[in-house]
Backbone as CSV, one residue per row, in Angstrom:
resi,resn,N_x,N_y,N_z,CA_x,CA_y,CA_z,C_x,C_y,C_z
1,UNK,9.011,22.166,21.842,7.935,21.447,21.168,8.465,20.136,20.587
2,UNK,7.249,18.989,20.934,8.022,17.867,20.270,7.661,17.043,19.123
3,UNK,8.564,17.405,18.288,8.366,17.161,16.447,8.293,15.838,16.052
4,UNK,7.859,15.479,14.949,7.629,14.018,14.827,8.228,13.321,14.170
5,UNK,9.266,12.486,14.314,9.804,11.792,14.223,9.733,10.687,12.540
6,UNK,9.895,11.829,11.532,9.317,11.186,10.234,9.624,10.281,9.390
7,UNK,9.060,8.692,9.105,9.505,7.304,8.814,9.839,8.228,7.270
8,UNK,11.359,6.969,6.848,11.606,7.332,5.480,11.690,6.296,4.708
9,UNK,11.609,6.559,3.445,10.940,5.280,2.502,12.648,4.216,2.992
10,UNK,12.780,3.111,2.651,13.392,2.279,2.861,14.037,1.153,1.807
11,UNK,15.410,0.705,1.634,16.282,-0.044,0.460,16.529,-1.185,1.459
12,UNK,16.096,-2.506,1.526,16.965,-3.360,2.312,17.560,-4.038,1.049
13,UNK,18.674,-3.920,0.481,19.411,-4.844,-0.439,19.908,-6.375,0.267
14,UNK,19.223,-7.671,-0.299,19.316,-8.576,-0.241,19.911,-9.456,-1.728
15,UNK,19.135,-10.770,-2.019,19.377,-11.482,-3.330,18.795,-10.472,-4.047
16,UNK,18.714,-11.443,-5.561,18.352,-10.093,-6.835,17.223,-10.813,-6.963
17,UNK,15.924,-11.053,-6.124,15.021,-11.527,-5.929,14.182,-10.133,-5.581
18,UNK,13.208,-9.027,-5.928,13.011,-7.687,-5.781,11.778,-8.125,-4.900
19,UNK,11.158,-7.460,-3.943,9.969,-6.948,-3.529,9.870,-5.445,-3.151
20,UNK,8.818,-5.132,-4.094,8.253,-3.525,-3.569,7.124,-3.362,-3.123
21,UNK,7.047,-2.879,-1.940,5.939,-2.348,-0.647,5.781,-1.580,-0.740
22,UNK,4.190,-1.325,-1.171,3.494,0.079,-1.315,2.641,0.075,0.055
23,UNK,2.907,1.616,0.748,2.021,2.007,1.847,0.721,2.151,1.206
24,UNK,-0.033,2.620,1.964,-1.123,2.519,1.978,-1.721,4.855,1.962
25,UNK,-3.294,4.900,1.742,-3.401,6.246,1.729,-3.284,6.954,3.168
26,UNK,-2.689,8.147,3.669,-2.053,8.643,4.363,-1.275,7.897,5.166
27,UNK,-0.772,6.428,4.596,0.710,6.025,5.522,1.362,6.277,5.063
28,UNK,2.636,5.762,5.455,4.113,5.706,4.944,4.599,4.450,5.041
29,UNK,6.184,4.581,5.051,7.019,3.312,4.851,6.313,2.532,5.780
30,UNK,6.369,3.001,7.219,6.246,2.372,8.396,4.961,1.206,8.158
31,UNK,3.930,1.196,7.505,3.042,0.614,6.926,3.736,-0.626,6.645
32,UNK,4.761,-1.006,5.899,5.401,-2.086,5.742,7.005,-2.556,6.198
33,UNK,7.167,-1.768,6.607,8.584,-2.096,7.223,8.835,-3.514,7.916
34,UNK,7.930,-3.381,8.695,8.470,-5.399,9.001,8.478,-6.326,7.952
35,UNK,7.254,-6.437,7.373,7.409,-7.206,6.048,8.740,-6.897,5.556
36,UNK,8.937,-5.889,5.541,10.421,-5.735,4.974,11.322,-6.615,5.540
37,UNK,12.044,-5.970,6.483,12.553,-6.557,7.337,12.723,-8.345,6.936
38,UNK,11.213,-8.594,7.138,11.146,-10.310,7.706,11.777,-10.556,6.004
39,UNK,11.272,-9.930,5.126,11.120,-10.834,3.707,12.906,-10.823,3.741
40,UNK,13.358,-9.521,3.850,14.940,-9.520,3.492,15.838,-10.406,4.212
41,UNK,15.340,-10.666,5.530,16.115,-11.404,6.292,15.679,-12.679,5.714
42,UNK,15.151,-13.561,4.964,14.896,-14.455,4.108,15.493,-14.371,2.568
43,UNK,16.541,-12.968,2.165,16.576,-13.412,1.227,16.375,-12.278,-0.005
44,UNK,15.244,-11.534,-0.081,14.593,-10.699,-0.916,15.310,-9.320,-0.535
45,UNK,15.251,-8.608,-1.924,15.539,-7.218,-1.719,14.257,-6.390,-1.245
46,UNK,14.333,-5.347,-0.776,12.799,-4.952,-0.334,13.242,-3.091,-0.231
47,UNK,12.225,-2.952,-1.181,11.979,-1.289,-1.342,10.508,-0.876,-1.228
48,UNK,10.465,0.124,-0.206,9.296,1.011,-0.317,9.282,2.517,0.132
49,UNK,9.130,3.163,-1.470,9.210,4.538,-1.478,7.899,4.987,-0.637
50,UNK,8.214,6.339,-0.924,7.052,7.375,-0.176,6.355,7.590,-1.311
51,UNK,5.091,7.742,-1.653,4.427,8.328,-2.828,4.240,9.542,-2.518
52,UNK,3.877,10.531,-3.434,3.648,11.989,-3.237,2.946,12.397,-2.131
53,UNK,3.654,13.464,-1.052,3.033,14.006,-0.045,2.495,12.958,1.213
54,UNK,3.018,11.940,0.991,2.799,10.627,2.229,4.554,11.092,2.955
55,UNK,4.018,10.621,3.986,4.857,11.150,5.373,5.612,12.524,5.135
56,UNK,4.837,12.994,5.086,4.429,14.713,4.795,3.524,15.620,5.965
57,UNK,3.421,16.319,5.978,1.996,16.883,7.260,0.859,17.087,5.675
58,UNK,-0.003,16.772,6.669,-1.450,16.871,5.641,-1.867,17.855,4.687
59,UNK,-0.830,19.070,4.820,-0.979,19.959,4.004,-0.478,19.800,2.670
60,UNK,0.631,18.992,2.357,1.340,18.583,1.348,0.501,17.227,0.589
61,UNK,0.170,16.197,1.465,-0.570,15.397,1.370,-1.673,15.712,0.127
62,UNK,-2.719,16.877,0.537,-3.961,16.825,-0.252,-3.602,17.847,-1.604
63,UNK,-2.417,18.142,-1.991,-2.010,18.934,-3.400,-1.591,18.071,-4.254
64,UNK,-1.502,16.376,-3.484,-1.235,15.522,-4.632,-2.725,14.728,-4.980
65,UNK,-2.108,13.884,-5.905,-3.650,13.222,-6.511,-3.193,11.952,-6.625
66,UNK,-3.755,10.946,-7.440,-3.833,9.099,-7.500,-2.717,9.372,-8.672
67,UNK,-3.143,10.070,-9.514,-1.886,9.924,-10.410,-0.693,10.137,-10.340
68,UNK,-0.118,10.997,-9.858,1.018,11.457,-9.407,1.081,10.161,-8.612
69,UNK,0.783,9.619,-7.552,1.342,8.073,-6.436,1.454,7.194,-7.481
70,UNK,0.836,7.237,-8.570,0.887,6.150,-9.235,1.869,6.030,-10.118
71,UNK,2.522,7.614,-10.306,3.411,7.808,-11.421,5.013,7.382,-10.301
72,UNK,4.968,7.867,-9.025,6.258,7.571,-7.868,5.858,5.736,-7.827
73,UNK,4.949,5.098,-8.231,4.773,3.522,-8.242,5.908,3.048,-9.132
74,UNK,5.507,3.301,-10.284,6.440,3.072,-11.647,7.431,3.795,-11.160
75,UNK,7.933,4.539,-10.853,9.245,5.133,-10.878,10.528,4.134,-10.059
76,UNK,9.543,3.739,-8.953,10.238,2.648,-7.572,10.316,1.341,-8.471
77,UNK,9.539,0.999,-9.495,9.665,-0.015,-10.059,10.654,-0.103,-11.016
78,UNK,11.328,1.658,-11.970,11.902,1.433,-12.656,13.276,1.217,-12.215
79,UNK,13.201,1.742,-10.328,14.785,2.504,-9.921,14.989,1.305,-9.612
80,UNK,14.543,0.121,-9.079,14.859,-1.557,-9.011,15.241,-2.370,-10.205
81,UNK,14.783,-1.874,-11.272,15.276,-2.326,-12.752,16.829,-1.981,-12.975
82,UNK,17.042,-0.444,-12.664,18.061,0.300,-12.737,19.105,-0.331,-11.892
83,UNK,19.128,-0.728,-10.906,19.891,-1.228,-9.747,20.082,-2.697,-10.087
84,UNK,19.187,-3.304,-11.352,19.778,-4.683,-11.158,18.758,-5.347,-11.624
85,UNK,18.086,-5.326,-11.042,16.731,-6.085,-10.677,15.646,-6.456,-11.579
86,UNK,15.939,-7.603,-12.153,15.071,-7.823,-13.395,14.080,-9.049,-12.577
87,UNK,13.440,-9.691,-11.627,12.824,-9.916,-11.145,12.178,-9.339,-10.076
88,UNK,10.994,-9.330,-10.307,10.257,-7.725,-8.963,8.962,-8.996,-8.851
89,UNK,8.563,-8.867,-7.522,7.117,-8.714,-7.006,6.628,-7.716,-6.428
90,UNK,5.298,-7.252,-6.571,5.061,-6.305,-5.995,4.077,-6.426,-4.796
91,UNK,3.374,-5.449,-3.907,2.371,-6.116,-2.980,2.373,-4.700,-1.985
92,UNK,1.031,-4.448,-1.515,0.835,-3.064,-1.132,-0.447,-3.305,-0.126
93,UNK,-0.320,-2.119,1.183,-1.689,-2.190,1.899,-2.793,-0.899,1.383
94,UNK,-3.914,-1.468,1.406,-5.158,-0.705,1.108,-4.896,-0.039,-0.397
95,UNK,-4.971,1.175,-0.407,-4.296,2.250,-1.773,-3.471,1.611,-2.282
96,UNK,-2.275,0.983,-1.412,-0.950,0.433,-2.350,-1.409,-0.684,-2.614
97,UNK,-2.176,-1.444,-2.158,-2.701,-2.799,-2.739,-3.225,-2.323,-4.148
98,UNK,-3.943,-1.150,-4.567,-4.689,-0.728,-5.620,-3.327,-0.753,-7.144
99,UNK,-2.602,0.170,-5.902,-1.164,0.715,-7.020,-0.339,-0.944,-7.845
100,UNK,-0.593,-1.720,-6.754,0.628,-2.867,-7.068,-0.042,-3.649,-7.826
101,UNK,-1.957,-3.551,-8.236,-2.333,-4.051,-8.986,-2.689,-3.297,-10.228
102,UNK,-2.788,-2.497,-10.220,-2.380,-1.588,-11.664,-1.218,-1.707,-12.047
103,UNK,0.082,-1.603,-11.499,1.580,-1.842,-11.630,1.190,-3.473,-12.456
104,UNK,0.467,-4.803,-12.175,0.522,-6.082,-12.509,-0.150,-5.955,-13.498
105,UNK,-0.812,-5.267,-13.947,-1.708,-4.793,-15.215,-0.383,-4.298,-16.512
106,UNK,0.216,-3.396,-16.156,0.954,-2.681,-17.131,2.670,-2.961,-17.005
107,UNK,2.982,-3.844,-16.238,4.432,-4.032,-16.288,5.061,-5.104,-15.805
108,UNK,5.589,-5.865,-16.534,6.016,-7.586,-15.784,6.222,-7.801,-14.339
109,UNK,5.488,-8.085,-13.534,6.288,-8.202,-12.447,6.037,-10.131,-12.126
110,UNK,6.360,-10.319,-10.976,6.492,-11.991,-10.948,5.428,-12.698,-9.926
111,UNK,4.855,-11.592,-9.368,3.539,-11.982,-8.044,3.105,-10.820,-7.800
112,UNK,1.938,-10.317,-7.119,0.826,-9.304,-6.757,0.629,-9.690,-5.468
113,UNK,0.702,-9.248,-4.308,-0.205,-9.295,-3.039,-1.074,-8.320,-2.648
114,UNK,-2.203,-8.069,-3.037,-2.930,-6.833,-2.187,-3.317,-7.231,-1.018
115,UNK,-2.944,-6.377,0.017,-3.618,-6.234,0.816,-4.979,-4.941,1.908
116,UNK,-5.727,-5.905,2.104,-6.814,-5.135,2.286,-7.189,-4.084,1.203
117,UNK,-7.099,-3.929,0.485,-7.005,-3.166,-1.051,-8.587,-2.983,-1.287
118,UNK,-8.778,-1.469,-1.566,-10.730,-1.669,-1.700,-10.821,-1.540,-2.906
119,UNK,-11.995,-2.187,-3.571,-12.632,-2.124,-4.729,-14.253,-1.374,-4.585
120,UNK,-14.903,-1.525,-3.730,-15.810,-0.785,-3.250,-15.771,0.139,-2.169
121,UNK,-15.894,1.741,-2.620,-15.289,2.625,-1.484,-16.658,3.130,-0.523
122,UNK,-15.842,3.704,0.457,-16.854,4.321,0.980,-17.176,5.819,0.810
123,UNK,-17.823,6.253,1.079,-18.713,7.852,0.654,-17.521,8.900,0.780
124,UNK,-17.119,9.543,-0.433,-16.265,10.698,-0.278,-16.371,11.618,1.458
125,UNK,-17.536,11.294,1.750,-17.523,12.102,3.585,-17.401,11.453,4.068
126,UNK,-17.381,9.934,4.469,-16.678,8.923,5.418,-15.132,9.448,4.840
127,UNK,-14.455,9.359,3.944,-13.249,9.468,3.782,-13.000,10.030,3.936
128,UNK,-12.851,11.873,3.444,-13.296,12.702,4.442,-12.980,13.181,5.357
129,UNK,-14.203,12.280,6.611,-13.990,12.338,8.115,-12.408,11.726,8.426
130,UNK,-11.947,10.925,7.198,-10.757,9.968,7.594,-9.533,10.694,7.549
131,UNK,-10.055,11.264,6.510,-8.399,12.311,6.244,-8.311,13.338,7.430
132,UNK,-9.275,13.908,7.791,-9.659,14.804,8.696,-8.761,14.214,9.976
133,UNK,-9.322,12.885,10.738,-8.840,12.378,11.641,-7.379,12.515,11.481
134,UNK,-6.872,11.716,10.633,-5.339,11.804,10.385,-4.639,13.229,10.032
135,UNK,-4.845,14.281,9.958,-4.746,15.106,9.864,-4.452,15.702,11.438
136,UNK,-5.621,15.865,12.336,-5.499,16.250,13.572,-4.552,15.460,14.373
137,UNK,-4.538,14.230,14.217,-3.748,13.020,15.103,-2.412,13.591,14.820
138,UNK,-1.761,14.091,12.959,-0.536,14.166,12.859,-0.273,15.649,13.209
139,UNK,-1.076,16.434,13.443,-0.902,17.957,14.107,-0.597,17.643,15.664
140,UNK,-1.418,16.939,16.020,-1.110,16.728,17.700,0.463,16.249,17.631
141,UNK,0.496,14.909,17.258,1.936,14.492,17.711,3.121,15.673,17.393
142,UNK,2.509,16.320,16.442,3.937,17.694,16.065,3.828,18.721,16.898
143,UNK,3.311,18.299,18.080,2.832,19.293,19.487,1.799,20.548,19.497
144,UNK,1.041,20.764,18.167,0.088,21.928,18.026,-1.111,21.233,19.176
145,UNK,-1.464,22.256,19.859,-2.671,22.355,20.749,-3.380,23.512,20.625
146,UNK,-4.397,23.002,21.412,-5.654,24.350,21.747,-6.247,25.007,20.533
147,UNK,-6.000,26.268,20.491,-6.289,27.445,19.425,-5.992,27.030,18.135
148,UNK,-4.531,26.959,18.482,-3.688,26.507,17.194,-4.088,25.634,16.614
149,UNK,-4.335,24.603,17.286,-5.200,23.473,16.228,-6.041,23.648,15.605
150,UNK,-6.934,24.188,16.619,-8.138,24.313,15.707,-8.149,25.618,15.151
151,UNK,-7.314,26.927,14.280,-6.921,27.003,13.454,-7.053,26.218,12.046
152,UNK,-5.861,25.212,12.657,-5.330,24.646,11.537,-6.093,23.722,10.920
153,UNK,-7.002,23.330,11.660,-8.112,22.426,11.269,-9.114,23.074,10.700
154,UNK,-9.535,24.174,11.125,-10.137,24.975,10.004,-10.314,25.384,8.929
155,UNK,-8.828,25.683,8.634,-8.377,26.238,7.334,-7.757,24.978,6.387
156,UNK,-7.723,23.585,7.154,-7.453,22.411,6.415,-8.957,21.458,6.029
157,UNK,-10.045,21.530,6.794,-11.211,21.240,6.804,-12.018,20.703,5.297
158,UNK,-11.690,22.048,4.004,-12.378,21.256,2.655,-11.372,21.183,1.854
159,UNK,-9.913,21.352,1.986,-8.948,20.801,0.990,-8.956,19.244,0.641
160,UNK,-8.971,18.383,1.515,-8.893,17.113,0.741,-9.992,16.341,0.018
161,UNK,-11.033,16.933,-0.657,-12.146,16.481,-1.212,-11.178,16.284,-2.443
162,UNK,-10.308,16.918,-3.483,-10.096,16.138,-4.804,-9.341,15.541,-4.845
163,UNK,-8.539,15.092,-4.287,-7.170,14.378,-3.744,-7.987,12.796,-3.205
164,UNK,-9.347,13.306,-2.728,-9.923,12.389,-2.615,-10.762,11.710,-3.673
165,UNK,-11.699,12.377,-4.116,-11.903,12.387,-5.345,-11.005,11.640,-6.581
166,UNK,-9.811,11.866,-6.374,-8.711,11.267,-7.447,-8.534,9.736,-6.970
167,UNK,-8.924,9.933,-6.397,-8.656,8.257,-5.455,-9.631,7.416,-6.341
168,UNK,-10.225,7.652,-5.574,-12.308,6.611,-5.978,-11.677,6.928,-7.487
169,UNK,-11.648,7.848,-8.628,-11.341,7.685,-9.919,-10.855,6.247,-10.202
170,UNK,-9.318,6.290,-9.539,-7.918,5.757,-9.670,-8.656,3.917,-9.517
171,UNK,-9.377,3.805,-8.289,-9.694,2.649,-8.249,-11.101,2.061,-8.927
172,UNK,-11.986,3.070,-9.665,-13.003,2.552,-10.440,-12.362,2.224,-11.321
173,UNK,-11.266,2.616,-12.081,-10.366,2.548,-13.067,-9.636,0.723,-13.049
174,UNK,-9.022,0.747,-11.945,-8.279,-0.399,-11.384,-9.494,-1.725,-11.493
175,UNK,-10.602,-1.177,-11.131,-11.388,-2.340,-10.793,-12.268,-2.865,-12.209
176,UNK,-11.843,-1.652,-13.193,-12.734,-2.142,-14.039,-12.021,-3.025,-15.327
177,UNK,-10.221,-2.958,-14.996,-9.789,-3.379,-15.727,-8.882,-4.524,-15.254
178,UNK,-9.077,-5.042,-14.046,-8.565,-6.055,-12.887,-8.834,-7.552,-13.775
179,UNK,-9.025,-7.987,-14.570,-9.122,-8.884,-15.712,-8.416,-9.174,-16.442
180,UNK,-7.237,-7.624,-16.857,-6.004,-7.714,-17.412,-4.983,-8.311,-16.049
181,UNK,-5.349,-8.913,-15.124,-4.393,-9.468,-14.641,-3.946,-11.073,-14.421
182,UNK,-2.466,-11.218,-14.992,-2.632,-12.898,-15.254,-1.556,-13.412,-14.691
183,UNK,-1.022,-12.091,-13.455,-0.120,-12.611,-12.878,-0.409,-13.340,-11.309
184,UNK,0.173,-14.226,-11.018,0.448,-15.113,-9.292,-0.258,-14.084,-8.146
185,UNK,-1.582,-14.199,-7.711,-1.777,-13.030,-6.982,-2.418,-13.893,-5.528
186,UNK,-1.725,-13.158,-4.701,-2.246,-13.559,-3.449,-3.428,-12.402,-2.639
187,UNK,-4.585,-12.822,-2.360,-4.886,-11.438,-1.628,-5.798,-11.721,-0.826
188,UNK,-5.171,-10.769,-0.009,-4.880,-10.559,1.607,-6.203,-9.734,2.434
189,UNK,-6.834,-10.294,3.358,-8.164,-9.183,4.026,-8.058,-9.641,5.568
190,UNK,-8.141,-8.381,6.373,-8.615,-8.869,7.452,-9.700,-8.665,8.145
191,UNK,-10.267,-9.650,8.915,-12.020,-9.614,8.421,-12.417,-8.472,9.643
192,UNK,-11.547,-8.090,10.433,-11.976,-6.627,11.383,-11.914,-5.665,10.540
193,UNK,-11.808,-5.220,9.750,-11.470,-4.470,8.576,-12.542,-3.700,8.256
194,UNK,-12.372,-2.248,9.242,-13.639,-1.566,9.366,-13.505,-0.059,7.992
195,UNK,-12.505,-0.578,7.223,-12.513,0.569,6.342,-12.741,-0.069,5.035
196,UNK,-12.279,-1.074,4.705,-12.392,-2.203,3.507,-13.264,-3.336,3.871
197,UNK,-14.337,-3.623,3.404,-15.313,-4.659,3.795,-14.253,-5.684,2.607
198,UNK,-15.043,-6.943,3.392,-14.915,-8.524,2.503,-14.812,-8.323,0.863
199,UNK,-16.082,-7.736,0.587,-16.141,-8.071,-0.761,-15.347,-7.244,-1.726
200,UNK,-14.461,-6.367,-1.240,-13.343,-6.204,-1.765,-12.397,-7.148,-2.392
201,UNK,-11.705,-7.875,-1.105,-11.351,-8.691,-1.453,-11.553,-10.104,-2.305
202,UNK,-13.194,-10.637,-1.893,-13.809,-11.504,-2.938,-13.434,-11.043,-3.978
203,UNK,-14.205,-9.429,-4.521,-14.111,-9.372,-5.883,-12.413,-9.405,-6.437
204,UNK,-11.554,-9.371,-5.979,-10.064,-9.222,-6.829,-9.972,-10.471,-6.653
205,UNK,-10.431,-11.041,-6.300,-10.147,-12.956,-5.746,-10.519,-13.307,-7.262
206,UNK,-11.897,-12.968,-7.618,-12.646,-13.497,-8.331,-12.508,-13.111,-9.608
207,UNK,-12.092,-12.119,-9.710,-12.147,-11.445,-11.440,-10.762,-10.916,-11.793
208,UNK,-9.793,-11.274,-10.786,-8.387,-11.474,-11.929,-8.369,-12.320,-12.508
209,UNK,-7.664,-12.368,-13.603,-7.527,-13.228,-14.538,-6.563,-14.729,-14.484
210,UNK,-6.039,-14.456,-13.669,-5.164,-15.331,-13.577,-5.779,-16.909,-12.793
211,UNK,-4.870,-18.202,-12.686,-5.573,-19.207,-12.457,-4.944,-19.668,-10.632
212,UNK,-3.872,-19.200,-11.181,-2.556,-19.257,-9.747,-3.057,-17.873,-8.666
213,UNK,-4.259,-18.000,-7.680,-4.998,-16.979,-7.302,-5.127,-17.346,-5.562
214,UNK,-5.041,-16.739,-4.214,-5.355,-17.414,-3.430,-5.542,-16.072,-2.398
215,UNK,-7.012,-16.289,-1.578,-7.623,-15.203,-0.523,-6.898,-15.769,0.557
216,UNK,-6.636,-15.009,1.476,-6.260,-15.404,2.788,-7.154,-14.414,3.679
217,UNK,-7.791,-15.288,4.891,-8.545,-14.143,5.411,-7.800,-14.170,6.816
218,UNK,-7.792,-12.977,7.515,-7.090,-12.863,8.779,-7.895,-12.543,9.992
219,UNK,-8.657,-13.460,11.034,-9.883,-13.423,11.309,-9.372,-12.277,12.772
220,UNK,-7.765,-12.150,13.315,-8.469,-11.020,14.194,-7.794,-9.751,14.058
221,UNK,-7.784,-9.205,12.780,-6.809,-8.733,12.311,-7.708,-6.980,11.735
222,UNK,-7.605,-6.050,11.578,-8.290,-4.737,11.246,-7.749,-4.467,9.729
223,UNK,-7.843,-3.120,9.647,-7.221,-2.617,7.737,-5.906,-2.490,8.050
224,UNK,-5.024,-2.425,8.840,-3.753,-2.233,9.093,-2.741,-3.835,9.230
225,UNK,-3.299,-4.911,8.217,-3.431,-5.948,8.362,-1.667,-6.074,8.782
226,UNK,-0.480,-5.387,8.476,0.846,-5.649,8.316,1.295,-5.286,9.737
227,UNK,-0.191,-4.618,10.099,0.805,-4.376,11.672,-0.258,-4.640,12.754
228,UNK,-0.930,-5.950,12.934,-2.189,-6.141,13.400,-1.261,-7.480,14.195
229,UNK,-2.141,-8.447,15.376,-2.110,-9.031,15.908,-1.350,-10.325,14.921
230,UNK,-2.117,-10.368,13.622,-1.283,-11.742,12.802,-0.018,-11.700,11.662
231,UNK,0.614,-10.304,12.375,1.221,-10.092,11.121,2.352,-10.834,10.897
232,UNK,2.626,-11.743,11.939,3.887,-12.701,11.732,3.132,-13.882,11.427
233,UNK,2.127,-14.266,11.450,1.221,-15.537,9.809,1.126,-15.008,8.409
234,UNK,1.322,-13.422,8.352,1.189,-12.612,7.366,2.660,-12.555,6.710
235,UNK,3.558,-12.564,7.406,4.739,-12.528,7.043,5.164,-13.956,6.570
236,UNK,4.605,-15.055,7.380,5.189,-16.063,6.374,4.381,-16.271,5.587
237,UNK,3.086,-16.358,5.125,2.331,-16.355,4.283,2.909,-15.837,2.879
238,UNK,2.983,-14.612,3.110,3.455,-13.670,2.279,5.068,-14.344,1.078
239,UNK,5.473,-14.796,2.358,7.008,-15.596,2.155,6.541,-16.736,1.268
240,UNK,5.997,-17.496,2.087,5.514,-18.815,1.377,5.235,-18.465,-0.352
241,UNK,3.916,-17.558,-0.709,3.718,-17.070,-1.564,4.934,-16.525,-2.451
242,UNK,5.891,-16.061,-2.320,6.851,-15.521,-2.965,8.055,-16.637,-3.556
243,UNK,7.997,-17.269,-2.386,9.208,-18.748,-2.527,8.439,-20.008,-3.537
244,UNK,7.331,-19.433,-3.784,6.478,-20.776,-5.538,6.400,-20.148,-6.461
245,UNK,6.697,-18.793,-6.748,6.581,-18.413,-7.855,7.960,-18.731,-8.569
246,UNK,7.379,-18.175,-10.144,8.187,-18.548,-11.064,9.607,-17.673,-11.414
247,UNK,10.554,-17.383,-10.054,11.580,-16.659,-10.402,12.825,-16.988,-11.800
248,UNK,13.681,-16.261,-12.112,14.268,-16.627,-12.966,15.654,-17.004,-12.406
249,UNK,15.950,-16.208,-11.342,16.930,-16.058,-10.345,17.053,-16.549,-9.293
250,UNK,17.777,-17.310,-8.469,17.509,-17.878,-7.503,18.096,-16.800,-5.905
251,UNK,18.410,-17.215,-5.035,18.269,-16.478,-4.037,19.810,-15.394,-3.883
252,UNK,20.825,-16.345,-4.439,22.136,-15.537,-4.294,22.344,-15.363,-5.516
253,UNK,23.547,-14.065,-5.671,23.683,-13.832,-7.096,24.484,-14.428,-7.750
């Protein structure tokens, strides 16, 4: 049987210039790894943990909640402090776009990028159907067929309603206090983006607080904006954005 091959969170140690990459809900590292990659080979240190039960099988997945990811957020933020790192940006897809702007709410960091990040969700049963999908997709690749699957799909079928549930909380929460933010924020949508509509992004455009603010839209690009057709305009973008802010540190130590 052939097992799946499971991405692990990732340290590229570069300058003492920090970026942390938050995946997104049921991704993993792999979600940002090039960004990685590209930013470090420019320069930046680049960490992105696993949050609770992400690159996990789906069973582990739905026993965690928003708080717990949010509590492994801060933790990746403190273990970069620990290591050195008194300059951090942060920047995350979809969910982690949510996390890295709550993280800019409650703890210094030096820039924000969300990407594709929702502020308006869709129906606990569209999501749901979503977890569901990803669920079966990551049973297949771990070679379960036939019977067995659907088994397992059975008996996995109404577990992720509060896990989901904790979500939509996590980001009515985020969105209602997205005002406390007055840090450098770039944010990121791509307009194929059949899970996060536009006005997601408008609204964090529009009601952070800050003055140093800029949308980028990615016209052929889906919710997986980091690994979509533009993700090397995304990557320097991203760069660009990081190389005007107000570091304290410059690139070597």
């Amino acid at each position: 049987m052939v097992k799946i091959n499971r991405p692990e969170p990732f340290f590229f140690e570069g300058g003492p210039r920090a970026v942390l990459l938050l995946h997104g809900f049921t991704g993993n590292s792999a979600d940002v790894r090039m960004m990685g990659r590209y930013l470090n080979k420019h320069g930046y240190t680049c960490y992105a943990p696993h949050m609770s039960g992400h690159g996990e099988p789906p069973e582990e997945l739905v026993k965690t909640r928003a708080g717990q990811w949010y509590e492994d957020v801060v933790d990746a933020y403190r273990h970069l402090q620990h290591k050195g790192y008194t300059d951090i940006a942060v920047g995350g897809l979809s969910m982690g776009g949510v996390m890295s702007l709550k993280l800019g709410m409650e703890h210094p960091v030096k820039g924000i990028f969300p990407m594709c990040a929702p502020m308006f969700l869709n129906s606990v049963e569209e999501m749901h159907q979503g977890v569901l999908a990803f669920a079966k997709e990551y049973k297949e690749l771990d070679g379960i067929k036939g019977e067995a699957l659907e088994r397992e799909m059975a008996a996995f079928e109404g577990t992720p309603i509060e896990t989901i549930k904790s979500l939509n909380t996590f980001i009515g929460e985020v969105k209602e206090e997205i005002d406390l933010i007055y840090t450098p924020t770039l944010v990121v949508q791509g307009v194929k983006d059949d899970v996060v509509g536009p006005e997601s992004a408008e609204w964090i455009h529009d009601h952070v607080e800050t003055d140093d603010k800029k949308l980028i839209w990615y016209k052929e690009s889906g919710h997986v904006v980091t690994l979509d057709k533009e993700k090397d305009q995304l990557h320097e973008d991203v760069h660009a954005f990081l190389e005007r802010l107000d570091w304290t540190v410059g690139h070597d130590r």
